[in-house]
mmCIF file of the N, C-alpha and C atoms, coordinates in Angstrom:
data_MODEL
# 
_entry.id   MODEL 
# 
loop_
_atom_site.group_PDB 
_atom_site.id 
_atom_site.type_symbol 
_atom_site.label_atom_id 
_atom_site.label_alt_id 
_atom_site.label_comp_id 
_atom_site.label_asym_id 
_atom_site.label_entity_id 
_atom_site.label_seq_id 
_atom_site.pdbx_PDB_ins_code 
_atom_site.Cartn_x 
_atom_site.Cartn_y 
_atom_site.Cartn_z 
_atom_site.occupancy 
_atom_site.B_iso_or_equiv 
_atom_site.pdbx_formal_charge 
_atom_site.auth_seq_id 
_atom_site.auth_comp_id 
_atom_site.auth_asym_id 
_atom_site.auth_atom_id 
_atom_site.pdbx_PDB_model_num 
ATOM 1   N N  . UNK A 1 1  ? 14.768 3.713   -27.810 1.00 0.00 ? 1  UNK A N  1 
ATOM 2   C CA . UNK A 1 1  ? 16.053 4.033   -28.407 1.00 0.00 ? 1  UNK A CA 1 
ATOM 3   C C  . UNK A 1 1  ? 16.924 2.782   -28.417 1.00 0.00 ? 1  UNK A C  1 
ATOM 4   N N  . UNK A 1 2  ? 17.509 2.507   -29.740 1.00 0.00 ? 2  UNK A N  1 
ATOM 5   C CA . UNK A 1 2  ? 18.376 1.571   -29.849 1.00 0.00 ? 2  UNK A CA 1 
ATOM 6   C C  . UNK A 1 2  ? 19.421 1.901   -29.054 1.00 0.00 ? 2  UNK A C  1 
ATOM 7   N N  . UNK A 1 3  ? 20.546 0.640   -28.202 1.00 0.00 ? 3  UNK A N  1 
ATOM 8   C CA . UNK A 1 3  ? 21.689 1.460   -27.849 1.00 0.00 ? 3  UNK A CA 1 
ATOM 9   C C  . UNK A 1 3  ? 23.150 0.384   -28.995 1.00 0.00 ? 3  UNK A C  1 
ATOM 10  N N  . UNK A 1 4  ? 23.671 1.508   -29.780 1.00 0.00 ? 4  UNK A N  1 
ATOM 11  C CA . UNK A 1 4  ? 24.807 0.811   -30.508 1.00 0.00 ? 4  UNK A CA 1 
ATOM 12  C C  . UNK A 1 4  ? 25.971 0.915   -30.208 1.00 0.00 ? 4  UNK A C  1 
ATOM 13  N N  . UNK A 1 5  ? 26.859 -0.023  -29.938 1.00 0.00 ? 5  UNK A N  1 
ATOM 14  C CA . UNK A 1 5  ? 28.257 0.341   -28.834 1.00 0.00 ? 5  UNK A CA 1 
ATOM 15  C C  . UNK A 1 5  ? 29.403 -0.687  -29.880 1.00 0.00 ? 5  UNK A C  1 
ATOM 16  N N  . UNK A 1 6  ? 30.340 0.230   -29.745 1.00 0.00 ? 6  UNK A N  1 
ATOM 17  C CA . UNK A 1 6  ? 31.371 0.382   -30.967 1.00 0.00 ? 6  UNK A CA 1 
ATOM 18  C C  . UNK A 1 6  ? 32.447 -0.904  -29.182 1.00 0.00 ? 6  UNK A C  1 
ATOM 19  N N  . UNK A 1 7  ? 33.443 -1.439  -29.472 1.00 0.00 ? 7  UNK A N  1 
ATOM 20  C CA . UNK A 1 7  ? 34.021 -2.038  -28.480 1.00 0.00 ? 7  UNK A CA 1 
ATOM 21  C C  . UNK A 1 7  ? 35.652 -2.072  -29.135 1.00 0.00 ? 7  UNK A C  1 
ATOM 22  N N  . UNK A 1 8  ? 35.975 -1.576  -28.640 1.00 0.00 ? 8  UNK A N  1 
ATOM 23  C CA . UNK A 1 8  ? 37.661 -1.077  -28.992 1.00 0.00 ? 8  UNK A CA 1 
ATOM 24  C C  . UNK A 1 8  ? 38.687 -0.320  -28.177 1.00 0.00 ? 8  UNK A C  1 
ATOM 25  N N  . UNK A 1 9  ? 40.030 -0.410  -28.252 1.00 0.00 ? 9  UNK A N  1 
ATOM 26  C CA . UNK A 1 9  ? 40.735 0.604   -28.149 1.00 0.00 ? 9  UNK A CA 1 
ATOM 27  C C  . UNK A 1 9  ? 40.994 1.698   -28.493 1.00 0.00 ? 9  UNK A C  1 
ATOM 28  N N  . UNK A 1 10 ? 40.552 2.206   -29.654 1.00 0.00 ? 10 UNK A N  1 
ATOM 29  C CA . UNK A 1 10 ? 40.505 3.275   -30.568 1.00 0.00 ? 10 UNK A CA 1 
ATOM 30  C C  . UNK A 1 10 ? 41.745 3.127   -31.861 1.00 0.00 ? 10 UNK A C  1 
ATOM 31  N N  . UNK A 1 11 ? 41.919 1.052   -31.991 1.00 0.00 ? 11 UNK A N  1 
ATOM 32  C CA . UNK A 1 11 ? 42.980 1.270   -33.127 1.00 0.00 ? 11 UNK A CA 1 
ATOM 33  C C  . UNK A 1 11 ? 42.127 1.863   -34.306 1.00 0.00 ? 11 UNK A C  1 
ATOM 34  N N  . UNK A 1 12 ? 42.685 1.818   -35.410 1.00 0.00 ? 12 UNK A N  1 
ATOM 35  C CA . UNK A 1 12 ? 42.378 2.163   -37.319 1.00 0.00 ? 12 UNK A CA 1 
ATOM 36  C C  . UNK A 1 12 ? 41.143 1.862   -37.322 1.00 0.00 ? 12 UNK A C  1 
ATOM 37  N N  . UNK A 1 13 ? 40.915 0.232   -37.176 1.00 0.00 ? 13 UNK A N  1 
ATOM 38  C CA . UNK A 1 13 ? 39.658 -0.438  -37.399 1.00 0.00 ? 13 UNK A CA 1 
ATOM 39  C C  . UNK A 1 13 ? 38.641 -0.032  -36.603 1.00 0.00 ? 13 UNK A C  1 
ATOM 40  N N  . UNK A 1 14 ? 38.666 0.192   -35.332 1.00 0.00 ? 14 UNK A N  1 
ATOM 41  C CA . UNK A 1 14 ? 37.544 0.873   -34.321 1.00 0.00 ? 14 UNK A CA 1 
ATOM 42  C C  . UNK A 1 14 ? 37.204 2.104   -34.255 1.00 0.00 ? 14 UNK A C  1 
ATOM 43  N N  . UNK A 1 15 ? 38.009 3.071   -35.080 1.00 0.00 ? 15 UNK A N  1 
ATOM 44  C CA . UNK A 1 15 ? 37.745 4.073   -35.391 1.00 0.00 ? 15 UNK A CA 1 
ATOM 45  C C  . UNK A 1 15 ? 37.092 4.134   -36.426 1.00 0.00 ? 15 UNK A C  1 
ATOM 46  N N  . UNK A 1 16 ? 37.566 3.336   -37.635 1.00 0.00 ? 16 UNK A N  1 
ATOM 47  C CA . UNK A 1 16 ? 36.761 2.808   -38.638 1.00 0.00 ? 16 UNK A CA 1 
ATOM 48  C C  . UNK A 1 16 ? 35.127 2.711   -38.464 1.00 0.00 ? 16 UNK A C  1 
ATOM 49  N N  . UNK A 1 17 ? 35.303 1.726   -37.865 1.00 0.00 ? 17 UNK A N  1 
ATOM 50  C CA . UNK A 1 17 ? 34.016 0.717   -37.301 1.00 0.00 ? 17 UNK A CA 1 
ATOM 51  C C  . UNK A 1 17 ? 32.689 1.729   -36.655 1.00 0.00 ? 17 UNK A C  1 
ATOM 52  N N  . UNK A 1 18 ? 33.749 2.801   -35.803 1.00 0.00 ? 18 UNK A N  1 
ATOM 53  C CA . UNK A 1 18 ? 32.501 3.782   -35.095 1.00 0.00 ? 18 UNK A CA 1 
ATOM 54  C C  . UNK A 1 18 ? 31.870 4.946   -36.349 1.00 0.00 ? 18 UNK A C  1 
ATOM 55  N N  . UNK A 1 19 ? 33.117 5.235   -37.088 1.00 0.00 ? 19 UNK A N  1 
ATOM 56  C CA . UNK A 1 19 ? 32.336 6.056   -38.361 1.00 0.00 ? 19 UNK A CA 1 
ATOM 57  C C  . UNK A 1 19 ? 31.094 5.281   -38.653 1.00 0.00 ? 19 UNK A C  1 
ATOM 58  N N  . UNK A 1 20 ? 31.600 4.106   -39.279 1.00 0.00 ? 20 UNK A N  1 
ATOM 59  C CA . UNK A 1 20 ? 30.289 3.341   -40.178 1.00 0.00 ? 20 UNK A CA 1 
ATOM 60  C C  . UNK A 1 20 ? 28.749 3.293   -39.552 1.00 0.00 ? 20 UNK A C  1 
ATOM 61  N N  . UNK A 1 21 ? 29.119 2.402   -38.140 1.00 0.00 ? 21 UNK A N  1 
ATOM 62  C CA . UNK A 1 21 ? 27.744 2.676   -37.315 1.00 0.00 ? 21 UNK A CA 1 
ATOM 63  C C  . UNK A 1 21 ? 27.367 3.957   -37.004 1.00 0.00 ? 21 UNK A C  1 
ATOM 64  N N  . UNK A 1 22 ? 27.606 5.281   -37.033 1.00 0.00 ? 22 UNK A N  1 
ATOM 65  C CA . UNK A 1 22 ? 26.983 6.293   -36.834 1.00 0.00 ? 22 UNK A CA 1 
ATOM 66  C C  . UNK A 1 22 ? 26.658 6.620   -38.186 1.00 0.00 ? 22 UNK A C  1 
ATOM 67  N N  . UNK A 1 23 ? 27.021 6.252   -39.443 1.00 0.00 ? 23 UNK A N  1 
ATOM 68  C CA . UNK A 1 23 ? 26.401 6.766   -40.796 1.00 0.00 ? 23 UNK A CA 1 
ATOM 69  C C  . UNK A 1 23 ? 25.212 5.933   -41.017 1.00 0.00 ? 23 UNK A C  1 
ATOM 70  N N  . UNK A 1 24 ? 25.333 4.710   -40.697 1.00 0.00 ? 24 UNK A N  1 
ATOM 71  C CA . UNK A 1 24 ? 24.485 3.303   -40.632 1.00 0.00 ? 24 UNK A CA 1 
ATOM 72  C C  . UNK A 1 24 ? 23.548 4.173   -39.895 1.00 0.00 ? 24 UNK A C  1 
ATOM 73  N N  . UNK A 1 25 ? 23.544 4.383   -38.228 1.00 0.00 ? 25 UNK A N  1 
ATOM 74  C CA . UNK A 1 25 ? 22.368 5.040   -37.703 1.00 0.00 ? 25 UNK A CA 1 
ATOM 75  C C  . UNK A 1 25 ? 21.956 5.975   -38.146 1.00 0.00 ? 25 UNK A C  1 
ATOM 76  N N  . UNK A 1 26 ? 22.390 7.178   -38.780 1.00 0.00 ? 26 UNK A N  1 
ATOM 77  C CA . UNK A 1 26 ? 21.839 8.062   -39.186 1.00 0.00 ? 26 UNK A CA 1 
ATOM 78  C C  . UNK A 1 26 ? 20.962 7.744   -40.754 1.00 0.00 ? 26 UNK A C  1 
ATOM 79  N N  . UNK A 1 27 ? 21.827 6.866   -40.912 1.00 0.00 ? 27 UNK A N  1 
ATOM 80  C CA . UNK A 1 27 ? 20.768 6.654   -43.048 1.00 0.00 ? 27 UNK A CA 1 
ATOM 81  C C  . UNK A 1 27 ? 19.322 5.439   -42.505 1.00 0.00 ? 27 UNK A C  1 
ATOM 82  N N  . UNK A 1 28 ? 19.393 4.704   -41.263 1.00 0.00 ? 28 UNK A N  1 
ATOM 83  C CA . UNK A 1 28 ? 18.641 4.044   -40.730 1.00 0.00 ? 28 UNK A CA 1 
ATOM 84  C C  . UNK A 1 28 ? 17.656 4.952   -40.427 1.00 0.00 ? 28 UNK A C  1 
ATOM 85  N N  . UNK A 1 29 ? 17.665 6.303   -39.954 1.00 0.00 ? 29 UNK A N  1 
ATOM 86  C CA . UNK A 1 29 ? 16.430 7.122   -39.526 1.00 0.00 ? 29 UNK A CA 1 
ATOM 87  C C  . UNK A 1 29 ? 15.886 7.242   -38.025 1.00 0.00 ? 29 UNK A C  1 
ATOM 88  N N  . UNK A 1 30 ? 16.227 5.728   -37.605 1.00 0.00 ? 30 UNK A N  1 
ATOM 89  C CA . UNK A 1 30 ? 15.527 5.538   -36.134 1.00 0.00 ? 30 UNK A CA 1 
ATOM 90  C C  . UNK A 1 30 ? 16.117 6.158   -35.011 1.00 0.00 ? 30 UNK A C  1 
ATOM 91  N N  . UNK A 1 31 ? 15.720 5.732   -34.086 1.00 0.00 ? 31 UNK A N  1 
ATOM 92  C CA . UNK A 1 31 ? 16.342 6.674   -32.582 1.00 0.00 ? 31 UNK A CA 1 
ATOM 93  C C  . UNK A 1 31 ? 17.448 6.084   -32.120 1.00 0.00 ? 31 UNK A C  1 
ATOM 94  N N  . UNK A 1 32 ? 18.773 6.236   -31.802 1.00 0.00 ? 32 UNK A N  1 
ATOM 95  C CA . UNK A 1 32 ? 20.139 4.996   -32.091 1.00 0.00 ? 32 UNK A CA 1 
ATOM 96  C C  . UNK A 1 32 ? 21.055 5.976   -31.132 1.00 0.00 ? 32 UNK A C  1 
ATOM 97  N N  . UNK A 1 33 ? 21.463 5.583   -30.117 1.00 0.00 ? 33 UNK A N  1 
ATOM 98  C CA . UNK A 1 33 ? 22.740 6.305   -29.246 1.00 0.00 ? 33 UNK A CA 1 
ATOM 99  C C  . UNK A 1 33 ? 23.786 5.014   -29.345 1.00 0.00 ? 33 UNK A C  1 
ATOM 100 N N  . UNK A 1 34 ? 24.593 5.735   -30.527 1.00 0.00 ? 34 UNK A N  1 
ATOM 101 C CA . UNK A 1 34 ? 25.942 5.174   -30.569 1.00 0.00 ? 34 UNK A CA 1 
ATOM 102 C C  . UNK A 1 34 ? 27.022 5.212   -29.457 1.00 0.00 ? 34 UNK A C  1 
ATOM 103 N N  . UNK A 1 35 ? 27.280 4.346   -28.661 1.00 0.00 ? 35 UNK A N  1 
ATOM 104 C CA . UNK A 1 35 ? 28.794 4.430   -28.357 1.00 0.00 ? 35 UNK A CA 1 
ATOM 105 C C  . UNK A 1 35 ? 29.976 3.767   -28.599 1.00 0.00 ? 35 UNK A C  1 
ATOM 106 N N  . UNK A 1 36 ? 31.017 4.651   -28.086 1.00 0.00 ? 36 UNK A N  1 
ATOM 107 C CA . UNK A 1 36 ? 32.197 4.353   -28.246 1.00 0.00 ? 36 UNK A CA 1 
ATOM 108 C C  . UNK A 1 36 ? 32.889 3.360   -26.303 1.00 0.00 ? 36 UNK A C  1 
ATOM 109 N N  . UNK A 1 37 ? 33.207 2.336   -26.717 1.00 0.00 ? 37 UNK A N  1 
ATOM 110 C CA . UNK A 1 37 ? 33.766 1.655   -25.669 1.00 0.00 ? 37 UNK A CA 1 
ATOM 111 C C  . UNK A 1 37 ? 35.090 1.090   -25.735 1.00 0.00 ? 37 UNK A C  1 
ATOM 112 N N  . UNK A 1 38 ? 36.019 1.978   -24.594 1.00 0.00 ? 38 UNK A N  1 
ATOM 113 C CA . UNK A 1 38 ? 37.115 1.340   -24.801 1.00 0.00 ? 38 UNK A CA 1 
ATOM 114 C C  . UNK A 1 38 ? 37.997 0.714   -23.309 1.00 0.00 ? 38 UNK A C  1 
ATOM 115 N N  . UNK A 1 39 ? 36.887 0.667   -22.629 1.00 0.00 ? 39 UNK A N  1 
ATOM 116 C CA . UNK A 1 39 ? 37.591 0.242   -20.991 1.00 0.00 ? 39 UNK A CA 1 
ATOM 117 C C  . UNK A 1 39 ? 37.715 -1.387  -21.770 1.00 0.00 ? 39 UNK A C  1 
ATOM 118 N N  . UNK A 1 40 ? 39.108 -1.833  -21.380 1.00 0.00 ? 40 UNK A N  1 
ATOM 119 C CA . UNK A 1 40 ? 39.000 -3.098  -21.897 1.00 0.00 ? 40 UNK A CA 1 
ATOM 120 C C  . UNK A 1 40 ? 38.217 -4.336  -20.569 1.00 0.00 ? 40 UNK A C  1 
ATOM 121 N N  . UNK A 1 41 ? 38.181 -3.768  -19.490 1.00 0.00 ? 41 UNK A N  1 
ATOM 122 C CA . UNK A 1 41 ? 37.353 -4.489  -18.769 1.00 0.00 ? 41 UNK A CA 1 
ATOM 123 C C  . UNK A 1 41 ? 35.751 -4.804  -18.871 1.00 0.00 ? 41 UNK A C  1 
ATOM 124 N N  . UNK A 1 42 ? 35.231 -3.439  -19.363 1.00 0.00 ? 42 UNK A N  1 
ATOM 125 C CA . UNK A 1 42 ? 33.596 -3.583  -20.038 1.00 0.00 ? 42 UNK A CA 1 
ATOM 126 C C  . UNK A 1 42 ? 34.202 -4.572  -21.373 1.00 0.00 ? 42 UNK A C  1 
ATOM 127 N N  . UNK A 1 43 ? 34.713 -4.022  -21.995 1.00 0.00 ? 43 UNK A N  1 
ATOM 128 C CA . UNK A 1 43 ? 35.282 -5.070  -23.214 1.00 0.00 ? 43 UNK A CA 1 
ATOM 129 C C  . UNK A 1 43 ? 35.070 -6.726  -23.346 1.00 0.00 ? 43 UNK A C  1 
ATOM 130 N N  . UNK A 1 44 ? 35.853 -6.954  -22.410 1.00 0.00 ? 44 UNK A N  1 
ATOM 131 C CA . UNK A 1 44 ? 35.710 -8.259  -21.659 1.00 0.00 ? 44 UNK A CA 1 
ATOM 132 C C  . UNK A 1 44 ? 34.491 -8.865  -21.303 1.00 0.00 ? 44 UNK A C  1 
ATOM 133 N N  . UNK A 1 45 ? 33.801 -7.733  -20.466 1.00 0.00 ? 45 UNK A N  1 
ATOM 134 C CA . UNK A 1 45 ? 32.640 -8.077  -19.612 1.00 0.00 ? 45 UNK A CA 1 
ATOM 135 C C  . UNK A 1 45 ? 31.525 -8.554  -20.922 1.00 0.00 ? 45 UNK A C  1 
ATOM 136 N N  . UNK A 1 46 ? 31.737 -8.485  -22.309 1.00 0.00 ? 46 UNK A N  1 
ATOM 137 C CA . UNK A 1 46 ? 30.240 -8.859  -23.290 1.00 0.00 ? 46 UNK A CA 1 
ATOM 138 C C  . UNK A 1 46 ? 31.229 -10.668 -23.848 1.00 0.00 ? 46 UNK A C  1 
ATOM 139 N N  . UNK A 1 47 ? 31.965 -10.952 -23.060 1.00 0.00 ? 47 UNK A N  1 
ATOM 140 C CA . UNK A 1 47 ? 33.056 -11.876 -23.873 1.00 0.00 ? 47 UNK A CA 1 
ATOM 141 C C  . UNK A 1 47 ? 33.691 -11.830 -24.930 1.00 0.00 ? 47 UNK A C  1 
ATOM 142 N N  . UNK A 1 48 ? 34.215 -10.609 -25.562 1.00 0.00 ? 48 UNK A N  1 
ATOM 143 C CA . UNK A 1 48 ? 34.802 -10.116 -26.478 1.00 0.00 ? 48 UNK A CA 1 
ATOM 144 C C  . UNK A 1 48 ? 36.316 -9.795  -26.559 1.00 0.00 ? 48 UNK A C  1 
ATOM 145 N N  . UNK A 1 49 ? 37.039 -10.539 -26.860 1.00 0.00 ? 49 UNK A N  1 
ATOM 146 C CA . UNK A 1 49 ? 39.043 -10.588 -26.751 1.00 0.00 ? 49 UNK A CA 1 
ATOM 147 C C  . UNK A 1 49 ? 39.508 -9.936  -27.929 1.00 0.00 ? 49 UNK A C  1 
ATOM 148 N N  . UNK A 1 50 ? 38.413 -9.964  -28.964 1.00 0.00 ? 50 UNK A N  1 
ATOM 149 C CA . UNK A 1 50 ? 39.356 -9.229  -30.355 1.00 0.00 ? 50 UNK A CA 1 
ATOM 150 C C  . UNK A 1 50 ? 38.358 -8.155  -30.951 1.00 0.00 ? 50 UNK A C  1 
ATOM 151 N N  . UNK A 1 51 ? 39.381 -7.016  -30.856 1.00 0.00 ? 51 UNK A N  1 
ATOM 152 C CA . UNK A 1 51 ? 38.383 -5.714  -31.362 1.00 0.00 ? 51 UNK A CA 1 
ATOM 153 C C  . UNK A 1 51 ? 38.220 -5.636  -32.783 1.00 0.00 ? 51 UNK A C  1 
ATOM 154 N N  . UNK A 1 52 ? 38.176 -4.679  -33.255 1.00 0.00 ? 52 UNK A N  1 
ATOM 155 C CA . UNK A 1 52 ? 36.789 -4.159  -33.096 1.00 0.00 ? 52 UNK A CA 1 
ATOM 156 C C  . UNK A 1 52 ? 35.473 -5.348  -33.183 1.00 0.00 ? 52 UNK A C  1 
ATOM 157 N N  . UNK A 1 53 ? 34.852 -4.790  -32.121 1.00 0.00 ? 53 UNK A N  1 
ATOM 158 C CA . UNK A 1 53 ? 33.297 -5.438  -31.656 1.00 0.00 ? 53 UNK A CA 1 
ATOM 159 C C  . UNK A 1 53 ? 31.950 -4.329  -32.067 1.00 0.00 ? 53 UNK A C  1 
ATOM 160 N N  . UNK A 1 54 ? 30.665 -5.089  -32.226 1.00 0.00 ? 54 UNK A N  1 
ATOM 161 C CA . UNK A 1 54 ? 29.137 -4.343  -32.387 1.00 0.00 ? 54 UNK A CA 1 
ATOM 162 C C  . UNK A 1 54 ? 28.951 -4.664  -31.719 1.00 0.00 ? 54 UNK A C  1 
ATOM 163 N N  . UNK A 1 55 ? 28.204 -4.185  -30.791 1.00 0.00 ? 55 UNK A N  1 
ATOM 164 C CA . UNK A 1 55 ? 26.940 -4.796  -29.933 1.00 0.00 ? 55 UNK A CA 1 
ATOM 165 C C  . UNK A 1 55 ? 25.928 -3.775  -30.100 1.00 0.00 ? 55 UNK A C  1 
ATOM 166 N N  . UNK A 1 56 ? 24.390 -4.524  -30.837 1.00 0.00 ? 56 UNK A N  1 
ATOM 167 C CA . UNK A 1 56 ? 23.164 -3.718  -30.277 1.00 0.00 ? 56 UNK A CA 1 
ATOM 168 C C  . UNK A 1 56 ? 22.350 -4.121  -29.129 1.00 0.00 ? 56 UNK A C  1 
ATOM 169 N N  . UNK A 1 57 ? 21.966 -3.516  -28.301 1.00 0.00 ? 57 UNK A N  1 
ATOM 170 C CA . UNK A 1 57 ? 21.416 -3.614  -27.787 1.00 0.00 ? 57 UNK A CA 1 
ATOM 171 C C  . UNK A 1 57 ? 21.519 -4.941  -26.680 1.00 0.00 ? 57 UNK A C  1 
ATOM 172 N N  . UNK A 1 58 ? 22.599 -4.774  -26.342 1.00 0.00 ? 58 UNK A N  1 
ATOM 173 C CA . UNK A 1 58 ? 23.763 -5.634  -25.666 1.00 0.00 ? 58 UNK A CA 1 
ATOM 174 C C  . UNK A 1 58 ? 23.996 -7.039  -26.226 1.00 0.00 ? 58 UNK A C  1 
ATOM 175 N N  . UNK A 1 59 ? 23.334 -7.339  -27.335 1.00 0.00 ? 59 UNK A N  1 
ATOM 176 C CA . UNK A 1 59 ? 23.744 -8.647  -28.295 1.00 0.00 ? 59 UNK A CA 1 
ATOM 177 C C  . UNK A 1 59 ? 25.073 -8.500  -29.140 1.00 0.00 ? 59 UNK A C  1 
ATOM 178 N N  . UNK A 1 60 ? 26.065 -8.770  -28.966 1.00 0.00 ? 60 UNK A N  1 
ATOM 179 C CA . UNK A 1 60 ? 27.554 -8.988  -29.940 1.00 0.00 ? 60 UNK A CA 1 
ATOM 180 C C  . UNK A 1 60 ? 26.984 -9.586  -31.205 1.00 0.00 ? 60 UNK A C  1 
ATOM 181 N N  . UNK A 1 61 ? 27.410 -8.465  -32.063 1.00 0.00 ? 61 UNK A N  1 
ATOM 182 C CA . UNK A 1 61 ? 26.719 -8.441  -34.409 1.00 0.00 ? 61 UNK A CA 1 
ATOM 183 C C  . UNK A 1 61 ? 28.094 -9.280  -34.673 1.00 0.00 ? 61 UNK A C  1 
ATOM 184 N N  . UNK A 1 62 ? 29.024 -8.504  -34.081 1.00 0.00 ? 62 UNK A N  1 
ATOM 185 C CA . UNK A 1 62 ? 30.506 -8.626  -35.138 1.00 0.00 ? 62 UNK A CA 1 
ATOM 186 C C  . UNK A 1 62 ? 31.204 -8.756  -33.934 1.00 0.00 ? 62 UNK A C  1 
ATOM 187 N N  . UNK A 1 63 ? 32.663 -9.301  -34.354 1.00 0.00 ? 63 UNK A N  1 
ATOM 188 C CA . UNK A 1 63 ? 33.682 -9.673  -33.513 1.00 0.00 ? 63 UNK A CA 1 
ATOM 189 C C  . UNK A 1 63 ? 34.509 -9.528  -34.527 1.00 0.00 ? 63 UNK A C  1 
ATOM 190 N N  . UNK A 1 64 ? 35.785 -8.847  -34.883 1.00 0.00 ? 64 UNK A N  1 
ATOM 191 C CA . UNK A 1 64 ? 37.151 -8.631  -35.180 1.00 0.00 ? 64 UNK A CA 1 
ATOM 192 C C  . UNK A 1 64 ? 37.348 -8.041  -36.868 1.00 0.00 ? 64 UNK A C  1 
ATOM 193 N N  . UNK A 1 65 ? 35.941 -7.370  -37.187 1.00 0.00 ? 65 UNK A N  1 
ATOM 194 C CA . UNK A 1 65 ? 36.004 -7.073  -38.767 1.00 0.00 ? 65 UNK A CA 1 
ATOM 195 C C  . UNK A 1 65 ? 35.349 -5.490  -38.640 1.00 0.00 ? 65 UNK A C  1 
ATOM 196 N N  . UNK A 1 66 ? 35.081 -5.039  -39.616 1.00 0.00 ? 66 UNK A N  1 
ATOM 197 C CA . UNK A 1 66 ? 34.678 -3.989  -40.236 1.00 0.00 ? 66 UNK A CA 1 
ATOM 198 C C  . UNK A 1 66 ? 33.183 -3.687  -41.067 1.00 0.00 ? 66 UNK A C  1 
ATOM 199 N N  . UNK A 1 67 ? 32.012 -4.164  -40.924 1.00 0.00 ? 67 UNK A N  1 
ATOM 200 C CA . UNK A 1 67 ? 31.475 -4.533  -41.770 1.00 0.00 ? 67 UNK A CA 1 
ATOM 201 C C  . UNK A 1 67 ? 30.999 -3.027  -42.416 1.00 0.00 ? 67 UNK A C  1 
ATOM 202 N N  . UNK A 1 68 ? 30.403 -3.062  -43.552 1.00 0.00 ? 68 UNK A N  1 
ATOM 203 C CA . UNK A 1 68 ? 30.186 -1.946  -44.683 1.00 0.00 ? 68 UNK A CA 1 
ATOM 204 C C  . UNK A 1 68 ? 28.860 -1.497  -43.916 1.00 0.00 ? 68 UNK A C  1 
ATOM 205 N N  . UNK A 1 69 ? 28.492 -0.008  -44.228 1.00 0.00 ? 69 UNK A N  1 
ATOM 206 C CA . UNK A 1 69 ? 27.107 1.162   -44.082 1.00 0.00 ? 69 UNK A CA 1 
ATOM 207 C C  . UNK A 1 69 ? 26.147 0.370   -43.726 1.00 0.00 ? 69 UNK A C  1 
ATOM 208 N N  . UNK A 1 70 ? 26.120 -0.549  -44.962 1.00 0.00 ? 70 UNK A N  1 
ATOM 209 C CA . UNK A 1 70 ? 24.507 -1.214  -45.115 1.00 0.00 ? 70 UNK A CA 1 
ATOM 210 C C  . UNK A 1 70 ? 24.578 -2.397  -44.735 1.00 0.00 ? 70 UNK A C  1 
ATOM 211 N N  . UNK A 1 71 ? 25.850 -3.179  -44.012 1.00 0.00 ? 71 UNK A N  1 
ATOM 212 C CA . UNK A 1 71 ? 25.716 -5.026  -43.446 1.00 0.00 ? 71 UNK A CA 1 
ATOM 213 C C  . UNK A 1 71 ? 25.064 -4.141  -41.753 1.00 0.00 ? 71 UNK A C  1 
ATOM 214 N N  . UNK A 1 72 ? 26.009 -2.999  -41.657 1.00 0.00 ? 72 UNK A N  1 
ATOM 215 C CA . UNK A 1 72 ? 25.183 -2.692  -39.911 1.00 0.00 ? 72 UNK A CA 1 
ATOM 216 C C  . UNK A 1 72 ? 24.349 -1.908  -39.932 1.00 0.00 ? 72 UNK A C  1 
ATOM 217 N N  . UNK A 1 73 ? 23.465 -1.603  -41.078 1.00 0.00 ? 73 UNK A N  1 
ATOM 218 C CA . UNK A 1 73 ? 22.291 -0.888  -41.297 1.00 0.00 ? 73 UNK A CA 1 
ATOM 219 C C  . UNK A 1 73 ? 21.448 -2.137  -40.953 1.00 0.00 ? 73 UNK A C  1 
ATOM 220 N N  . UNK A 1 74 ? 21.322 -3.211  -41.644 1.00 0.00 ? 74 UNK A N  1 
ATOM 221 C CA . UNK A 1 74 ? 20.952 -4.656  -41.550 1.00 0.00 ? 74 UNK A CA 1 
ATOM 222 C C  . UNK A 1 74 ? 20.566 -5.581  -39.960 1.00 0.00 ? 74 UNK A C  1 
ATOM 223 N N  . UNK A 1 75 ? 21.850 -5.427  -39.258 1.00 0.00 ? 75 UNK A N  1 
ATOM 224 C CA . UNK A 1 75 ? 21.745 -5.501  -37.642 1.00 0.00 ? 75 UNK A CA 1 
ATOM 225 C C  . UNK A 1 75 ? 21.433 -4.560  -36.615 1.00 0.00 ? 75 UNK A C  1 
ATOM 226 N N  . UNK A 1 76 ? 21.278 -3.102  -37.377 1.00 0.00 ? 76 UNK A N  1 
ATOM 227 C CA . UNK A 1 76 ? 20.915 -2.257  -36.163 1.00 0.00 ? 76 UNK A CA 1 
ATOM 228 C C  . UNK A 1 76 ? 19.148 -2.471  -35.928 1.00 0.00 ? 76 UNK A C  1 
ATOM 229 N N  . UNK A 1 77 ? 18.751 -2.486  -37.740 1.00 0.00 ? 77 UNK A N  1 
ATOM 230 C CA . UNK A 1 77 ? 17.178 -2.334  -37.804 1.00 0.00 ? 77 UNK A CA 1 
ATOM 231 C C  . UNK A 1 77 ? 15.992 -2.773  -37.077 1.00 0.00 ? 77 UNK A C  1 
# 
């Protein structure tokens, strides 16, 4: 199982951001436990200061954007 972790406070964009990766995992097909992270100390802990963040599989995709269905269909795969 992939693990996909959304890294935010829960502003616009990280709420944003967690829709996309769970549509991304689901049109991807594979086995994918999305989360949502908003302790800003785990936050910290991947070296990450500006939200919204990706991380699969504890590698940081994105740092401070939004990317579309199919750019994190692309990095989850």
């Amino acid at each position: 199982m992939k693990k996909v972790q959304v890294l935010g406070p829960g502003c616009p964009k990280c709420v944003e951001l967690t829709k996309r990766a769970q549509e991304a995992a689901q049109a991807a097909g594979g086995d994918f436990e999305v989360e949502k992270v908003t302790d800003l100390k785990e936050i910290m802990s991947f070296g990450v200061f500006m939200t919204p963040a990706l991380v699969v599989d504890g590698e940081v995709k994105v740092i401070g954007k939004v990317p579309s269905v199919e750019e994190i269909k692309k990095m989850i795969a």
